[in-house]
C-alpha positions, 0 to 999 in steps of 0.5 A: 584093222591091222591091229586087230588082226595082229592081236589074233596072230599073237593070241594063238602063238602065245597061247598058255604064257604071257604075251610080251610087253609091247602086245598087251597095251593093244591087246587089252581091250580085245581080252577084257573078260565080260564083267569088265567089258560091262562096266567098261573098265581095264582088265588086268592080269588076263593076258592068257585069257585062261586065269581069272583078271585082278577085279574077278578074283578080288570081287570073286566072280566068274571071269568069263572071255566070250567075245562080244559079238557085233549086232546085225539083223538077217538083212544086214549079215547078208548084205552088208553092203547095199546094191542098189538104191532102196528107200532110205530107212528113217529112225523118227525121233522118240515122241514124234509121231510125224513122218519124214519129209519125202526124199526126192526121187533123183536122189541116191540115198546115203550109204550106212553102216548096217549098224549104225541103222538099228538102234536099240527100242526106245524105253516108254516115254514119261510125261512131258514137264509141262504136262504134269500135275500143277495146282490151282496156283500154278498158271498155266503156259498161256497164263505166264509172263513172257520170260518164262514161256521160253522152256515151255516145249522141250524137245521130245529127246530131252527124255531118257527113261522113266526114273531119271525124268521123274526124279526130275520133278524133284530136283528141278524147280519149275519154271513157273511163277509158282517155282518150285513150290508149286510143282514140288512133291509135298512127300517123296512117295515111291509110287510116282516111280513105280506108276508114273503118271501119263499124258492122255495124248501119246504127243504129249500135248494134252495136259491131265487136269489139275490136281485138287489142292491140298486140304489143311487139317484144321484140327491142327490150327491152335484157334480151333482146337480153342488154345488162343482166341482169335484176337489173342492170335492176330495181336501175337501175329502183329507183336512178332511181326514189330518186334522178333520178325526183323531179328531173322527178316525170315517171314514176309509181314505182307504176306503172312497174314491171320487168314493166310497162315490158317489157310495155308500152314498151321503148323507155322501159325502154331509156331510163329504163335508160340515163339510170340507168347514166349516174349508177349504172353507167358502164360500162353507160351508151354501150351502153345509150344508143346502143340507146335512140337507135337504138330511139327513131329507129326508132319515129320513122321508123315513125310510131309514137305512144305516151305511152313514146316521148313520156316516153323523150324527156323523159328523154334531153332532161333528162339529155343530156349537155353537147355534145349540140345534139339535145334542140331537135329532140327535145323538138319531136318529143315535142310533136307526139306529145303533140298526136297523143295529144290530151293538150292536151285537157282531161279533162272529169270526175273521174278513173277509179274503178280505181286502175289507170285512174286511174294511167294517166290521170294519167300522161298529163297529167303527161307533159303537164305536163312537157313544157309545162315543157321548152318555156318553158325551151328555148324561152328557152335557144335565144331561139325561141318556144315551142309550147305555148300556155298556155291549151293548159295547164290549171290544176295546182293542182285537177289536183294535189289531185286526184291528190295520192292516187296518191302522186306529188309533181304539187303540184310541177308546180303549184308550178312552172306557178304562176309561168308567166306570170311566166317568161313575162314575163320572157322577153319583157322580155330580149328587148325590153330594147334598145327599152324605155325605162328607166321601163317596164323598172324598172316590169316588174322592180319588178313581177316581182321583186314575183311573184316573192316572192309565189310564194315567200311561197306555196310556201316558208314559214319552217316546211317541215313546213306547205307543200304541198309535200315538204322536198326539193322546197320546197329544189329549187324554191326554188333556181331562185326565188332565182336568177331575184331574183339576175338581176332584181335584177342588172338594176335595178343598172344601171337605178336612180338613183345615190343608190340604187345602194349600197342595191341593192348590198347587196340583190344580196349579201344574194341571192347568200348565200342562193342560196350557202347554197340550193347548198350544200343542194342539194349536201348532198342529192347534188343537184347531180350529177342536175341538167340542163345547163340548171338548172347553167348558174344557177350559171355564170351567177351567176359571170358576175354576179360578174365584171362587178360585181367592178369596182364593189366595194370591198374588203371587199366582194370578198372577200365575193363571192370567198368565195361562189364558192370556195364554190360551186366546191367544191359542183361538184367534190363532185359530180363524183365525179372525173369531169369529163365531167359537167355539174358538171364543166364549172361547176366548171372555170369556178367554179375559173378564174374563183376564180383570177382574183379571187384574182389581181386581188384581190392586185394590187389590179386590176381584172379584164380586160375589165371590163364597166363599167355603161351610160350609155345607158338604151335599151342597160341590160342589154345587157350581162347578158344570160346566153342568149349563155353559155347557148348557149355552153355547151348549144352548144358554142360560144364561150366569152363569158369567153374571156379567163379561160382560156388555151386550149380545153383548159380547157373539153374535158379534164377533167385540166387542172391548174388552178394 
């Protein structure tokens, strides 16, 4: 109050000139223009309340300082304070139609400010959540198991205006056994902001009825339209299932049946079909997959939004083939349909009792999990940051325990997000190598190479009957860990001290056996020939270490190294299977060239052309091991970092060239 009426004292005594220094921070507040007082923030350079503020001259607005006047009703300016007792005046709370509990007679009701009775009308309610539309899948309150009937009445005063609470149903996953999925809108259609939906009852406790569920097209499923026959579908489905499926451990095979995938997603049954016939049944492959593309943009262009289109995109971004650039543009696509379906929300009690419900909210997650993984890789391969943040990724290894029932592998989805801050890691010391100095990159590889062991350590024991995880996934997985040591070693060769150079050397040859022999396990469990462009690009990059070290080896020691990638050359041209248009036979043409210009140096004891000798400047180490530039090449299509190894184009486009 004093420094109220202080600041109007001084505001006419200074009127026309600047007010002293010592009055403006109490004043500020009092001579805020409107536009600034609107919006509530500071309103500087206005102290004679006749020039315009700082923000309206350099927005260009009308600076106007009408005082804001205080609310009050004709009862309250004229009686400001109450006389005597009177029946106390009751603000119900919005949506409650019930009246307050009497006040006893003997007792004086409290006194109020004036204001502080008449508040400001309530914007128009929205439906409660557990009033809106829910498919037949979704159960019911009464039908829910008992954790998750906890939410499901919420106080009326949980709602706020009609676009906040319906962006709700957006955003928020719903408590349901059916969790997002069911709830979820299949498009983001502006309507239900403009029309929202309302109860029948004013309560809020009458529920419309059920909406219908959505009918499937089924001139989109490939067995009607006559591209498969039905048998050809279920042994495609079942080939998938035994052979690619576990590659990704994306689809549960319980709950993907024929009958289900045609009932509920033929956009994925098309794509799942067509990814099938790629690897089982070739003559079926560029139909099938030109009809999956051609679905899939459809639903795109319509809005449509399910966890199939989501998984459908999965599939054709793993398994695309070697000249296909899209898998950036559609992984995005998938990521935003995941964010549409709230699946970066976690679910906040256990799964649902029914076997089914439960399948299909572990589903979700999973796709969610998978798609988390193809970000933080293509994110890397494409040097573009990646969307998905890891704190929008909940720990795996509670979720994987608890749906280690249903009988899908996700221990390996928190076998891999165990060592995702680490990949992180990583990737950021690659890009920022040209500005880090040589002490700090040995101290960040020391301390990844040293993670990286200790992950291993964890998920990969000498005996594979007692990990976590299955055989075929320990073999798998251990793969990619091996290759990641072969890279991180490769770099600390140009960063460590002269005398320690042959020690490390040798660390280096004793990780490229061990990668060697983990190929040759992968090719022996007809593995090789299923994996994405992606994950082969370790085996040419492991050429490409090959080749630059080639110079600094002594004899003996080259026709080691020479061995290990004949080696892995006839891993990849076992799994070929004849055809050089596969992902392997793009690595095993190289694997092939590069072995003969070993062999050929090696016989005339010269060096390889072009060799990349090691870096004097410690700022510039490692430039020259940087593998995103071959990656890009490949995944690209673009030019080839090894150019002088091959004598034309042709090598890397016909697969009938004759390597001699």
């Amino acid at each position: 109050m004093d420094a109220a009426g202080t600041s109007n004292g001084d505001a006419d005594s200074y009127s026309g000139s600047e007010l002293p220094p010592h009055r403006k921070r109490h004043q500020r507040h009092l001579l805020a223009c409107m536009g600034c007082r609107k919006i509530k923030t500071r309103c500087l350079g206005n102290e004679d309340q006749v020039s315009p503020c700082q923000r309206c001259q350099r927005l260009n607005l009308e600076c106007v300082y009408e005082r804001k006047r205080r609310r009050r009703t004709d009862s309250a300016a004229a009686s400001p304070v109450r006389p005597s007792p009177a029946p106390k005046p009751v603000i119900a709370p919005r949506g409650d139609s019930h009246p307050p509990p009497p006040q006893p007679e003997h007792r004086n009701p409290p006194r109020r400010e004036p204001q502080a009775v008449h508040l400001p009308p309530a914007p128009p309610q929205l439906p409660h959540p557990s009033v809106l539309p829910r498919s037949r899948s979704h159960p019911k309150p009464h039908d829910r198991p008992p954790h998750l009937q906890r939410h499901a009445h919420r106080p009326a005063h949980h709602h706020r205006d009609v676009m906040s609470e319906s962006s709700v149903r957006f955003s928020t996953p719903s408590e349901s056994s059916s969790s997002v999925a069911a709830c979820a809108s299949k498009r983001t259609d502006i309507r239900e902001y403009l029309d929202p939906q309302l109860p029948r009852d004013v309560n809020g406790s009458d529920a419309p009825p059920e909406l219908q569920p959505q009918e499937v097209d089924d001139g989109e499923n490939p067995i009607t339209l006559g591209l498969v026959t039905i048998h050809e579908a279920e042994t495609l489905l079942t080939l998938y299932m035994q052979h690619l499926n576990p590659m990704t451990a994306t689809l549960d095979p319980y709950l993907y049946t024929l009958q289900y995938l045609r009932s509920v997603s033929p956009v994925l049954l098309s794509s799942l079909l067509a990814i099938s016939a790629k690897f089982f049944r070739k003559h079926l492959y560029r139909a099938l997959l030109s009809h999956a593309n051609s679905v899939i943009d459809r639903a795109v262009g319509v809005g449509q939004c399910d966890i199939g289109l989501i998984q459908s995109l999965i599939l054709l971004v793993y398994w695309k083939d070697p000249t296909d650039a899209s898998s950036w543009v559609k992984l995005g696509i998938g990521i935003r349909l995941g964010y549409q379906l709230g699946m970066h929300i976690p679910r906040n009690g256990p799964l649902p009792l029914t076997e089914l419900e439960a399948r299909k909210v572990a589903n979700q997650e999973r796709t969610w999990y998978t798609l988390s993984s193809f970000d933080r890789l293509y994110s890397d391969v494409y040097s573009l940051p990646p969307t998905v943040k890891l704190e929008e990724i909940p720990d795996a290894f509670p979720w994987a325990e608890e749906t280690a029932c249903l009988g899908c592998g996700d221990m390996r989805h928190a076998c891999s997000f165990s060592s995702a801050s680490t990949y992180r890691m990583w990737v950021k010391y690659r890009r920022n190598l040209a500005t880090m100095s040589q002490d700090l990159a040995w101290a960040i590889l020391t301390e990844l190479y040293a993670q990286i062991e200790q992950h291993m350590k964890r998920w990969f024991p000498p005996d594979p009957a007692t990990g976590k995880i299955t055989e075929f996934e320990q073999v798998y997985l251990k793969w990619f860990d091996l290759n990641h040591l072969l890279k991180i070693k490769w770099h600390m060769l140009d960063l460590c001290a002269p005398y320690e150079r042959d020690a490390m050397l040798i660390d280096w040859l004793h990780l490229a056996e061990l990668f060697t022999l983990q190929t040759e396990a992968l090719g022996m469990r007809n593995t090789l020939r299923y994996l994405q462009d992606t994950s082969a690009t370790h085996i040419s990059s492991f050429g490409v270490m090959v080749y630059n070290l080639f110079s600094r080896l002594p004899h003996y020691q080259r026709r080691v190294v020479t061995g290990y990638v004949s080696r892995l050359s006839k891993c990849c041209d076992s799994a070929t299977l004849g055809d050089g248009e596969t992902v392997m036979g793009y690595v095993g043409r190289f694997m092939q060239r590069l072995q003969l210009v070993l062999l050929s140096s090696e016989e005339e004891h010269a060096l390889p052309p072009s060799e990349v000798p090691p870096p004097e400047n410690p700022a510039n180490a490692g430039a020259s091991l940087d593998l995103d530039a071959f990656f890009m090449g490949m995944l690209q299509n673009g030019a080839d970092p090894l150019a002088n190894l091959v004598p034309g184009q042709e090598f890397w486009f016909d697969p009938n060239v004759i390597l001699s």
